[in-house]
C-alpha positions as CSV (number, residue, x, y, z in Angstrom):
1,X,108.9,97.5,144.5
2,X,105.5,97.7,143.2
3,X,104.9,96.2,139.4
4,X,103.9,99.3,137.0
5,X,101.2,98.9,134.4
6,X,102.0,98.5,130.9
7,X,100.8,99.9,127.7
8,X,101.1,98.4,124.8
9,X,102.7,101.2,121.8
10,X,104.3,101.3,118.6
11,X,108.3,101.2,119.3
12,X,109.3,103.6,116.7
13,X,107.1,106.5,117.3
14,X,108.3,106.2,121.3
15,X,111.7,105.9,120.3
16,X,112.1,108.7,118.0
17,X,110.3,110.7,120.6
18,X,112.7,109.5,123.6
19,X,116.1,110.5,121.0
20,X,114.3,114.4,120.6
21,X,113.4,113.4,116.7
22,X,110.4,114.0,115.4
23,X,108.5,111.0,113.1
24,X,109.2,112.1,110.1
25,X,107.3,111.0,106.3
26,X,109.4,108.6,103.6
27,X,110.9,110.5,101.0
28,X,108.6,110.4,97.6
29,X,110.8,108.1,95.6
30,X,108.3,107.2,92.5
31,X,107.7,109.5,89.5
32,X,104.1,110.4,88.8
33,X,104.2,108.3,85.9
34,X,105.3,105.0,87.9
35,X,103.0,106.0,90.7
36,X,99.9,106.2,88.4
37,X,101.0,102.6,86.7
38,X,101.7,101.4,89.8
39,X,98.3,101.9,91.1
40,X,96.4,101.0,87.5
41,X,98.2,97.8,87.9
42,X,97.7,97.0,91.4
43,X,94.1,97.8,91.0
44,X,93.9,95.1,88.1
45,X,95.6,92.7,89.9
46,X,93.3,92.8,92.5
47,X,89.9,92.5,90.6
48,X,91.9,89.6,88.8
49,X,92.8,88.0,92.0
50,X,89.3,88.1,93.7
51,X,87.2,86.9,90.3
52,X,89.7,83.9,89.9
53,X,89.7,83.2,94.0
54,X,85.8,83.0,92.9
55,X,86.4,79.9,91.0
56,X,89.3,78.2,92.1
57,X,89.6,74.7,93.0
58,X,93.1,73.6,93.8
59,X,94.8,74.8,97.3
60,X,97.9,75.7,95.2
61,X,95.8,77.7,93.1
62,X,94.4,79.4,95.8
63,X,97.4,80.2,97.3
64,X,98.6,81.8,94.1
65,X,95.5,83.8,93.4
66,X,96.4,85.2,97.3
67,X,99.8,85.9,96.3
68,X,98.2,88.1,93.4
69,X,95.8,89.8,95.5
70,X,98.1,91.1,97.7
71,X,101.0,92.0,95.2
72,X,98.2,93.8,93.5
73,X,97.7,95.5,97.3
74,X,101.4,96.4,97.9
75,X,101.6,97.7,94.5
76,X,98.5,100.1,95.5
77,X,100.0,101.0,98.6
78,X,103.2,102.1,97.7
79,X,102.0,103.6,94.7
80,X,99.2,106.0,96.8
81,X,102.4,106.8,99.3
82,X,104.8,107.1,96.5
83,X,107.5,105.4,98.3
84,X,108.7,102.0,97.6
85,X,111.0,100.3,100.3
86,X,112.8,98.2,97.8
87,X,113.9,101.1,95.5
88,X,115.3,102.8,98.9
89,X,116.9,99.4,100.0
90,X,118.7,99.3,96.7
91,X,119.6,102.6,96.2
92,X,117.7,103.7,93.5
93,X,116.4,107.3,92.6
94,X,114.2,107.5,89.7
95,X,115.6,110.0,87.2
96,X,112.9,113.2,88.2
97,X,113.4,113.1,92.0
98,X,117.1,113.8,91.6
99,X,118.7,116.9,93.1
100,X,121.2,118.6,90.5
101,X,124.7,119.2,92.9
């Protein structure tokens, strides 16, 4: 037997392909209303974040201000996506993305 090569690749993208699925986009799960505060916020929180990182002294501080910045990021990425993980996790669906049965 003769060793192959590997290649390193994403796991989910090759094992939806090897089951026949295609990759498919999270379902939208944020009003327009929470996406836009979600972002507003997020953008805040980062400006925040990197002027007090500017002047911080302590390392707990530091830490802290980190923690801010990227809160501040997660809350920009998931609002830009419109998808938020947590909200999915829990089972939550935001009054306007509801399907009448």
């Amino acid at each position: 037997m003769t060793a192959q090569p590997t290649q390193r690749t994403d796991a989910a993208p090759r094992a939806a392909r090897a089951k026949g699925r295609p990759m498919r986009r999270p379902s939208v799960n944020l009003t327009s209303a929470e996406r836009a505060v979600r972002i507003l916020t997020g953008t805040l929180g980062v400006i925040v974040g990197a002027l007090l990182l500017a002047s911080a002294g302590a390392a707990w501080v530091v830490a802290l201000e980190v923690l801010l910045v990227l809160a501040g990021l997660d809350l920009i990425v998931t609002g830009a996506r419109g998808h938020c993980p947590l909200y999915r996790a829990l089972g939550y669906v935001p009054p306007s993305p509801r399907r009448s049965t």
